[in-house]
N, C-alpha and C positions, 0 to 999 in steps of 0.2 A: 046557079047559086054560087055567091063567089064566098068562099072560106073567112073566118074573121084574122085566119096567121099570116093572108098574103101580105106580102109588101104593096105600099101603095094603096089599099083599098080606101076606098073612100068612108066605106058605113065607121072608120076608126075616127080618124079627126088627128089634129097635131099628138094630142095625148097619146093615142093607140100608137101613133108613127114612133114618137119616144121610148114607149115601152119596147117595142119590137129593135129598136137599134140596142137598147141599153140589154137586150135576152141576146140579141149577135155578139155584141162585145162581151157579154159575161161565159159565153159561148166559146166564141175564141180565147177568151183568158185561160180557162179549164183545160181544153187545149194543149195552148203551150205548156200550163203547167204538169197537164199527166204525160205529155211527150219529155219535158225534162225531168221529170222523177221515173220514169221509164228506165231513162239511157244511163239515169245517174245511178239508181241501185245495185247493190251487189245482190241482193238475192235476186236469182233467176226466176223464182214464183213469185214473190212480190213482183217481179217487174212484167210476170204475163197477167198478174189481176189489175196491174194500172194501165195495160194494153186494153184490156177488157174497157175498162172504165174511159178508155178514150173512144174504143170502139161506140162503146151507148152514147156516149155525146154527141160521136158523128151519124147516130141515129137520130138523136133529136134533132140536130141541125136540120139534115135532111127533110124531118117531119114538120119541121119552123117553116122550110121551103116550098111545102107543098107539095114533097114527094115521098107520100107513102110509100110506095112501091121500091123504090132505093133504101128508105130507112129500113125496111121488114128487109129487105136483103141484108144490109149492113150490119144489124142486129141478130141475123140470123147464122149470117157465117161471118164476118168479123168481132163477135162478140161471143157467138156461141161455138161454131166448130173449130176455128184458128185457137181459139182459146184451149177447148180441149186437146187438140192437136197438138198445143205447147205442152199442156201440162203429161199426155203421154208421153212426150219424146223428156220430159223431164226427169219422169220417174226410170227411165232408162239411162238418164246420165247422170252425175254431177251438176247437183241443186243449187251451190253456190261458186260464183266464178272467183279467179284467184287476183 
């Protein structure tokens, strides 16, 4: 049984092909955009909840691709424990950089 998110599948037709590039591109736009509001903020917590927010993207990517198994990881410790991990080591330093 082949999935309706693969690339290429045929049960889509041009239409499905279109939608699935124009969900990559919106994909990677998000993307770059939460990697440059990342690097660019001064708050150090705002900038691990837009790390989050990239991390679940690149879950969904992954899930677009067919690979359950990478996005449940990705989502799992790139979203949830790195995330907590930032915010512990926060609460022990200086929240915002100079």
């Amino acid at each position: 049984m082949q999935s309706y998110l693969c690339h290429g599948s045929e049960t889509m037709g041009k239409g499905g092909d279109k939608m699935i590039y124009l969900l990559d591109v919106l994909f990677l736009l998000f993307l770059v955009i939460c990697a440059l509001v990342a690097v660019s903020l001064k708050d150090l917590l705002d900038s691990v909840i837009v790390l989050a927010v990239y991390s679940l993207i690149m879950a969904l990517i992954w899930l677009e691709m067919n690979a359950p198994d990478v996005a449940f990881t990705e989502a799992a410790i790139g979203a949830g424990v790195t995330t907590f991990l930032f915010i512990a080591t926060l609460v022990k330093t200086v929240r915002r950089e100079k």
